[in-house]
C-alpha positions in Angstrom: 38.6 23.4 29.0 39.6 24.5 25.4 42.2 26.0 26.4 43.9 23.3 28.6 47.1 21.9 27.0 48.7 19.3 29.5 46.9 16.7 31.9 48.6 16.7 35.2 50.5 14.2 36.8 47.6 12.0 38.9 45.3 14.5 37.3 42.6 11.8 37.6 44.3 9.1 39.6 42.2 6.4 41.1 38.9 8.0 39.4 37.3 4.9 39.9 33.9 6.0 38.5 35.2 7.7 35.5 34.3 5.8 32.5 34.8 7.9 29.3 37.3 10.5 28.4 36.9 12.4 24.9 39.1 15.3 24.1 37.1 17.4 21.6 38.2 20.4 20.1 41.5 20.4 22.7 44.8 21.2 22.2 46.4 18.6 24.2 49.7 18.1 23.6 51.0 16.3 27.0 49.5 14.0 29.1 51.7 13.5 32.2 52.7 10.3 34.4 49.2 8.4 36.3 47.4 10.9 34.6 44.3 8.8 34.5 46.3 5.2 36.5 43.9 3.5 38.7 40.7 4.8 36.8 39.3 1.2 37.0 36.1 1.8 35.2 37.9 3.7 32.2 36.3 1.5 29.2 37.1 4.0 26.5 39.2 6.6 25.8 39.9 8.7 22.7 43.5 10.1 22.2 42.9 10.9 18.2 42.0 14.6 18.8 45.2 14.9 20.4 48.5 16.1 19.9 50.4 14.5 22.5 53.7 12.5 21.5 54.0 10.1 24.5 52.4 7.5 26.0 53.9 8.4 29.3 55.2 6.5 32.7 52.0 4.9 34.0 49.1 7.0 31.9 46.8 4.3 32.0 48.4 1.7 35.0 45.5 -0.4 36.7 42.8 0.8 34.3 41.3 -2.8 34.6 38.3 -1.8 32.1 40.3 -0.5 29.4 39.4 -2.7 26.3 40.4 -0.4 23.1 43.0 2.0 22.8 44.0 3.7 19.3 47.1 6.0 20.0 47.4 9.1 17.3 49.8 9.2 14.9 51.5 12.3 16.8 52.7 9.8 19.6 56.7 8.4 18.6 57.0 6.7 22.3 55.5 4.2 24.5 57.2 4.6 28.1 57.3 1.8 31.0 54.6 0.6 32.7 51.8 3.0 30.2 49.4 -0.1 29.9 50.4 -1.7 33.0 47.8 -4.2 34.5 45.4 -3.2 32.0 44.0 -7.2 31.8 41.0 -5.9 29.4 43.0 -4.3 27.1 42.1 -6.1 23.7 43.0 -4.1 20.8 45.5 -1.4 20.8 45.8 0.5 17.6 49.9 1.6 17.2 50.8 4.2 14.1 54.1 3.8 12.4 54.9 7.0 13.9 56.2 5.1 17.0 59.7 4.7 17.4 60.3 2.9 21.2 58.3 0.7 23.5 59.1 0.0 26.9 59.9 -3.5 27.0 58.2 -2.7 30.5 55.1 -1.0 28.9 52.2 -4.1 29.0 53.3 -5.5 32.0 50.3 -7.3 34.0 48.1 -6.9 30.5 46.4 -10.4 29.6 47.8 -12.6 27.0 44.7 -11.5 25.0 45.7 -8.3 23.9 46.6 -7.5 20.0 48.7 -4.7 18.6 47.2 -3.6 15.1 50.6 -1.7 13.4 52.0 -2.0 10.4 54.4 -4.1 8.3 58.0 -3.9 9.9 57.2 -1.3 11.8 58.4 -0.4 15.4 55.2 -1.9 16.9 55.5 -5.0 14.5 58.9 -5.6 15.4 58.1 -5.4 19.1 55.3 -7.2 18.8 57.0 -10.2 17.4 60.0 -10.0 19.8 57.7 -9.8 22.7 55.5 -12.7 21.8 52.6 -10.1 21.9 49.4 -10.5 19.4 49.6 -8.7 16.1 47.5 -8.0 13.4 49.3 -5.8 10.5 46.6 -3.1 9.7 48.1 -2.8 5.9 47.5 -6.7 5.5 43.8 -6.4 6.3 42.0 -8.6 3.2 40.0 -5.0 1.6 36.4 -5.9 0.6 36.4 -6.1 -3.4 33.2 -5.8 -5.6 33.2 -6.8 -8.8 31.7 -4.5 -11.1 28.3 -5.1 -12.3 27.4 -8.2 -9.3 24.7 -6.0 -7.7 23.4 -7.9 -5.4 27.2 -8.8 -4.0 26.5 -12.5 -4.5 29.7 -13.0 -6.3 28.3 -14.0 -9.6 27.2 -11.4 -12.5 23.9 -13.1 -13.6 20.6 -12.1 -14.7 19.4 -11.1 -10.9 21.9 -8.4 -11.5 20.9 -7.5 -14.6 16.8 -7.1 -13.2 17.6 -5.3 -10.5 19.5 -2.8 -12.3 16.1 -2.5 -14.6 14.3 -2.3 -11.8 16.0 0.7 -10.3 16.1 2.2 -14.0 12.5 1.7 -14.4 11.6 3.7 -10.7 13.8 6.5 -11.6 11.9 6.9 -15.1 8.3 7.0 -13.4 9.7 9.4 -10.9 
């Protein structure tokens, strides 16, 4: 519904055939404790169109399928036991937004999960303190072109240099 703003306690507890959740054009703003716990074939779930600002007790406990989570920058707390035995969980996308993590909050997840947050932020700093996987999102190498290397082989040469002619020479006859 489009007008539904909170997702029950155990609104979809032990769904264990619900697979995808999208919130489209929602006002969400709370999502309450087990909400969607025990949903074991969960795979994906997006929280972006969201307003919610906690991750609350249990949301996504047991969701064993859960592989990618990215929480909306509208979210400032991770309670206890959120992620719980989620041992697909693989990437999970924290804002800077975020100011507390349960230290109880991944319990059960694999050691193959990594946090993507930013440098010395709250996520970073538990992160490291945890022993947990990181990868700071704002020390991602950016892809860089250099100007004039058309083909993107690294080198400016005279493959460039034809191409570019090339292209010219179409757009003439056209």
């Amino acid at each position: 519904s489009k007008n539904m703003t909170t997702v029950l306690n155990h609104a979809f507890f032990n769904c264990s055939n619900l697979q995808t959740v999208v919130f489209e054009s929602t006002k969400i703003s709370k999502i309450d404790m087990y909400a969607f716990a025990g949903c074991t074939s969960l795979s994906s779930i997006n929280l972006e169109d969201t307003f919610i600002t906690t991750i609350s007790f249990g949301t996504f406990m047991n969701c064993t399928s859960l592989s990618e989570v990215r929480i909306p920058e509208t979210v400032t707390a991770i309670e206890a036991k959120a992620f719980e035995n989620c041992d697909s969980l693989t990437k999970l996308v924290i804002p800077a937004s975020i100011e507390s993590i349960d230290r109880a909050a991944f319990t059960g997840c694999s050691d193959n999960i990594t946090i993507y947050c930013y440098s010395d932020s709250f996520a970073h700093i538990y992160a490291e303190n945890n022993s947990i996987n990181y990868v700071l999102i704002d020390k991602l190498p950016v892809e860089t072109y250099r100007l004039g290397d058309i083909n993107n082989d690294g080198e400016i040469s005279v493959m460039d240099a034809s191409y570019i002619q090339l292209v010219l020479v179409d757009k003439k006859e056209a």
